[in-house]
N, C-alpha and C positions, 0 to 999 in steps of 0.2 A: 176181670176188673169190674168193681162198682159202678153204677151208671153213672153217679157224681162224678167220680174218676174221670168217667169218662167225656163228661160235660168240661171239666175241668180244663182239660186236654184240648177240649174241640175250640172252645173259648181261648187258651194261652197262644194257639197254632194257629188260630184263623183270623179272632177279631181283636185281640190285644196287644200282638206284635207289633203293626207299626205303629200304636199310640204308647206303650212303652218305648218304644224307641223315640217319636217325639220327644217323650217327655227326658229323656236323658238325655238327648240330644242341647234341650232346652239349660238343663243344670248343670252339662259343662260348661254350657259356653258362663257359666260365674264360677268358675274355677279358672285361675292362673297356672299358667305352666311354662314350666321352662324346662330347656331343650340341652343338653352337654353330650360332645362327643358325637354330632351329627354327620362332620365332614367326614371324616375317615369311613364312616359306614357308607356315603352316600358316592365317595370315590370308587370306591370297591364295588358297589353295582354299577356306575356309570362305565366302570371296566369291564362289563360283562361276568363279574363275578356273584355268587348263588353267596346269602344271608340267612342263619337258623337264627330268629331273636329270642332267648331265653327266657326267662323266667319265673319264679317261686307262684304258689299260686294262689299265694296269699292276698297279692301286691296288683294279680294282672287285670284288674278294676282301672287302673292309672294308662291301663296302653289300648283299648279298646276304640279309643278313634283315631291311632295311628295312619290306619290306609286313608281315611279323608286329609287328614293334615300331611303327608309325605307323598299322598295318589300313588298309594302302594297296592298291590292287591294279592297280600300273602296268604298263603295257606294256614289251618292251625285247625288239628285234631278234637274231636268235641264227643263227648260218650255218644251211642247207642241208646241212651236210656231216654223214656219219655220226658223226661227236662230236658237233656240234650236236644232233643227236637225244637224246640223252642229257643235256648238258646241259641241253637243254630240261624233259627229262623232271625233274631232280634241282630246277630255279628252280621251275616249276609246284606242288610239293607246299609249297614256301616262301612261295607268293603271287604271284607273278609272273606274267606273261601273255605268254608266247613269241609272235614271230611271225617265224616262219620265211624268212630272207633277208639280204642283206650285199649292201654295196658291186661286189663281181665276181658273184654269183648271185642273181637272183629278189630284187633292188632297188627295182625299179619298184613289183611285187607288195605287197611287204614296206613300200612305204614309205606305199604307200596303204590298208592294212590297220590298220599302223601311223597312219597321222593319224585315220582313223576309233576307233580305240580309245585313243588321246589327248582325241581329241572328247568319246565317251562317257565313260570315264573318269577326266578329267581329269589324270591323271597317266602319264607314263613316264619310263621312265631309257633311256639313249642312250649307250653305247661313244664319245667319240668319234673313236677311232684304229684302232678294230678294223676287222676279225678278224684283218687282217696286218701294220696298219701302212702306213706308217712310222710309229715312236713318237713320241708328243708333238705330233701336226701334226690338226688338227681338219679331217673332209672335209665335203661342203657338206651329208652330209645332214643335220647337225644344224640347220641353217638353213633347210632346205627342210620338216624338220619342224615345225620350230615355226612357223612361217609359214602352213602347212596346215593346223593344227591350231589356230591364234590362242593357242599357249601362249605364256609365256614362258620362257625359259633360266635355270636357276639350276645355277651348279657345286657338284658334290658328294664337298668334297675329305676324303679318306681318306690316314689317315698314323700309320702304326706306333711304337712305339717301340722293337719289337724284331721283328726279323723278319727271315725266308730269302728269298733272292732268287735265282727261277731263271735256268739259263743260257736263253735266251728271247729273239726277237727285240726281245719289249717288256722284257726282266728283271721278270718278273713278280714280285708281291709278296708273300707269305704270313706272315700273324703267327704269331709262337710264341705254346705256349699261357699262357696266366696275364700276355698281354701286354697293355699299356694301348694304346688305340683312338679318335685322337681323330677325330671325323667334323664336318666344319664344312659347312655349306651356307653358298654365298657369295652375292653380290651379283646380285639378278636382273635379267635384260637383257630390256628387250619388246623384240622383231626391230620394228627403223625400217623407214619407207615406200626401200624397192629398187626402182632403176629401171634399174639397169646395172648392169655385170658387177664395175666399180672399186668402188660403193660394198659390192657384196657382198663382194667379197675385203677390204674394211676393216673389216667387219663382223668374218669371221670371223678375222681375224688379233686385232682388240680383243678378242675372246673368248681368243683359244687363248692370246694374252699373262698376259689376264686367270689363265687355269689357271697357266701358270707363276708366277704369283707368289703365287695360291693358295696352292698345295701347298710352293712354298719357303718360306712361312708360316708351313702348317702343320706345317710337319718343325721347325722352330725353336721348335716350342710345347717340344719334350724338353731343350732346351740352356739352359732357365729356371732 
């Protein structure tokens, strides 16, 4: 790697994590947001029950400071890759609990680190189209998670009412500022007894259907 690269790196990991993080910290708080579908989620933990919160990876800009606002402190899979490090480093000061790994890198690792710290802590959030995609299509680990971990699946749909959308394999989503924020958690699914490969892919196609009509939901809450 180039030395710039590597200046790059030493700079993103060392000295501009927690002033990035300031600074976003700073720009939600002019963002409004509103909460739907909290109780049921928050019954179900207070019963000692384990939470995979879902979603597209388009949108997961809108849930990033969940663990300060619910004093959650979930788990959630982040690449291997030199940005990963960074983003790792910028979720961690917000609550979050990196573990290091993705679908093409240190999966297996990551995925068993991951159900142990679901276990203990009962909650995680879960990409489910990352880190490359393809967009909108859920891969199995979210099903292998929760299964491993005796949680259950609840989506956690995130939807702007004004916002930039980058050029990006997923069009990723960013709110403007002073933008309203609606965050719904939906309907939760306990993963059914699998015993082949058909009822799994029906599983997770009822799910990934499930998100589409989530999120086309909640994008029609603004056309009220």
């Amino acid at each position: 790697m180039s030395a710039a690269k590597e200046i790059k790196y030493f700079l993103l990991n060392n000295l501009l994590t927690r002033v990035i993080f300031h600074v976003l910290n700073i720009y939600t708080k002019t963002l409004r947001v509103r909460f739907e579908g909290t109780e049921k989620l928050q019954k179900h933990l207070e019963n000692g029950g384990r939470v995979i919160i879902s979603s597209w990876h388009q949108r997961f800009f809108g849930g990033f400071f969940l663990p300060q606002i619910f004093k959650w402190s979930p788990c959630i899979m982040i690449s291997q890759s030199r940005d990963g490090e960074f983003i790792s480093r910028v979720v961690s000061h917000i609550g979050w609990m990196p573990v290091r790994g993705s679908s093409s890198r240190g999966g297996k690792e990551a995925l068993r680190v991951m159900i142990q710290g679901v276990t203990e802590h009962h909650i995680g959030g879960h990409i489910v189209d990352g880190p490359t995609g393809p967009p909108c299509v859920i891969k199995p680990g979210l099903i292998s998670l929760a299964r491993g971990s005796g949680a259950v699946i609840c989506p956690g749909i995130v939807s702007y009412e004004n916002h930039w959308m980058a050029n990006s394999w997923d069009r990723f989503m960013i709110p403007k500022p002073f933008s309203r924020i609606l965050f719904r958690f939906g309907p939760i699914f306990p993963v059914p007894d699998i015993t082949n490969d058909d009822q799994f892919e029906s599983f997770r196609k009822e799910l990934e259907d499930n998100l589409f009509k989530e999120y086309e939901a909640a994008d029609s809450y603004w056309k009220k």
